[in-house]
C-alpha positions as CSV (number, residue, x, y, z in Angstrom):
1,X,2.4,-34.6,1.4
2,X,3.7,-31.6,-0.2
3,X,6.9,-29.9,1.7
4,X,6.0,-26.8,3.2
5,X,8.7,-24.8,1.0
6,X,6.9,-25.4,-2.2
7,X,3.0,-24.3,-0.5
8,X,1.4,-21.6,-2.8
9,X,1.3,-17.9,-1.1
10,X,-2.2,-16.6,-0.5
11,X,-1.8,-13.3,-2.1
12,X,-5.4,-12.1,-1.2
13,X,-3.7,-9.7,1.3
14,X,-1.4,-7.7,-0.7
15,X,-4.4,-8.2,-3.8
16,X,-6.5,-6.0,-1.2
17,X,-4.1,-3.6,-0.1
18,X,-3.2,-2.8,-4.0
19,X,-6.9,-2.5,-3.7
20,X,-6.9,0.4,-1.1
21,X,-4.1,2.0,-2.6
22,X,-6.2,2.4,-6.1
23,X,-8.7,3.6,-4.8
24,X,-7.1,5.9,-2.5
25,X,-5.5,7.4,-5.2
26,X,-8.6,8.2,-7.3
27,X,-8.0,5.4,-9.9
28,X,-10.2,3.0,-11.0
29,X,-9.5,-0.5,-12.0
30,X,-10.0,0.0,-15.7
31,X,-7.8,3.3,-15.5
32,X,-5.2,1.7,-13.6
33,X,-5.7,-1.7,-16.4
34,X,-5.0,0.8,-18.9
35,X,-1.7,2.3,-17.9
36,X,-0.3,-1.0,-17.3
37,X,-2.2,-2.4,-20.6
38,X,-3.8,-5.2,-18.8
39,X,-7.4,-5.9,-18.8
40,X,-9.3,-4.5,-15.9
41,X,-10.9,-8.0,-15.0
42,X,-7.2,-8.9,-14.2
43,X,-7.0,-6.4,-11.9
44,X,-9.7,-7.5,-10.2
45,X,-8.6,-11.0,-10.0
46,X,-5.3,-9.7,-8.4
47,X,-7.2,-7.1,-5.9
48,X,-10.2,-9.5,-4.8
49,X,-9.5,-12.9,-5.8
50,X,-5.5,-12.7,-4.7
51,X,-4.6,-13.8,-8.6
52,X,-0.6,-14.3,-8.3
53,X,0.1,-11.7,-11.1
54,X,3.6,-11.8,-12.8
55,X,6.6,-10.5,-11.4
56,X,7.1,-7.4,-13.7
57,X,3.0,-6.4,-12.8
58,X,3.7,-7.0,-9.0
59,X,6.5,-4.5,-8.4
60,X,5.0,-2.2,-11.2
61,X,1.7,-2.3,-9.0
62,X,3.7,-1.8,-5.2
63,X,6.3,1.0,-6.8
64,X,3.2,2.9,-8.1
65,X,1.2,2.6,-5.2
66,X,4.7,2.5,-2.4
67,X,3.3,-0.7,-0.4
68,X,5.6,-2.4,1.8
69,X,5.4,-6.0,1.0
70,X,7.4,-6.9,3.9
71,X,4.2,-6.8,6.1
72,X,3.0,-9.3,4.4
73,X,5.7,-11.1,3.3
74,X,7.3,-11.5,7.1
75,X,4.5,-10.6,9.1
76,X,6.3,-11.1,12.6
77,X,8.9,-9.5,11.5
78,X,9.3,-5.6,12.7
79,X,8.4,-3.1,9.4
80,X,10.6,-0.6,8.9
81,X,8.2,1.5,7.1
82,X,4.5,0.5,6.6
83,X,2.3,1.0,3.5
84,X,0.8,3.6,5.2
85,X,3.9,5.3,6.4
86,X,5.3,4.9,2.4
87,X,2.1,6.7,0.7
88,X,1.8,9.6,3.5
89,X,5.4,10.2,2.4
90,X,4.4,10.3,-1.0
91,X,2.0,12.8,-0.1
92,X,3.9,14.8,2.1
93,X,6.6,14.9,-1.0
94,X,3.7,16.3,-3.2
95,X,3.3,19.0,-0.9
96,X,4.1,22.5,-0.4
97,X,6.0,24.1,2.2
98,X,2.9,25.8,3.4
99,X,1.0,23.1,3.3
100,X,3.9,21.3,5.7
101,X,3.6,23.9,8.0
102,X,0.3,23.5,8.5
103,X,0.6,19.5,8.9
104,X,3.6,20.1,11.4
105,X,1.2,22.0,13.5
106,X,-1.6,19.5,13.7
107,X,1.0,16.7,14.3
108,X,2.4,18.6,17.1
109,X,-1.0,19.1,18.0
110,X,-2.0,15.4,18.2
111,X,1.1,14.6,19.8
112,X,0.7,17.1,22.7
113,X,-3.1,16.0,23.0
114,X,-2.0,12.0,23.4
115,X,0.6,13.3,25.7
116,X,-2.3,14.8,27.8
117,X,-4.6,11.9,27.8
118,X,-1.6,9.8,29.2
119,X,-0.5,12.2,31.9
């Protein structure tokens, strides 16, 4: 019987949210194989088949597309900031001022709408 500390991580998770994260960028695998001068079916391998890339590939892939491993990683564990949360700051970063002013609004907007449905 193996001890627990040495079990293989099933990276099939992250694999798929590196997924996402491509996609929602625009990128697709064989673009995304070429900047990091891999071959596309080893992206797919990482993004479908949770292929344990190397260690330099890994935090290339979650620094380029912000994911917060620690979801996954320690999943009963409070995140401080999700995936989500890291890329719509990426966004917001890429953004103009008047094009904050207009997201302020609609977030104000949605908060005072959940505020009604509550009350």
């Amino acid at each position: 019987m193996r001890n627990s500390i040495y079990q293989k991580y099933d990276f099939k998770a992250i694999g798929q949210a590196i997924k996402a994260a491509r996609e929602n960028k625009g990128l697709t695998r064989e673009q995304l194989a070429e900047k990091l001068d891999l071959a596309p079916r080893y992206i797919m391998s990482v993004e479908n088949q949770g292929q344990h890339p190397s260690f330099q590939v890994f935090y290339e892939l979650i620094t380029m597309f912000e994911i917060s491993v620690d979801e996954y990683l320690f999943p009963d564990k409070p995140v401080e900031r999700s995936t989500r949360r890291r890329q719509l700051d990426g966004l917001l970063d890429s953004l103009g001022e008047k094009d904050l002013i207009v997201l302020e609004a609609t977030a104000q907007g949605i908060v005072k709408a959940k505020t009604a449905e509550e009350a």
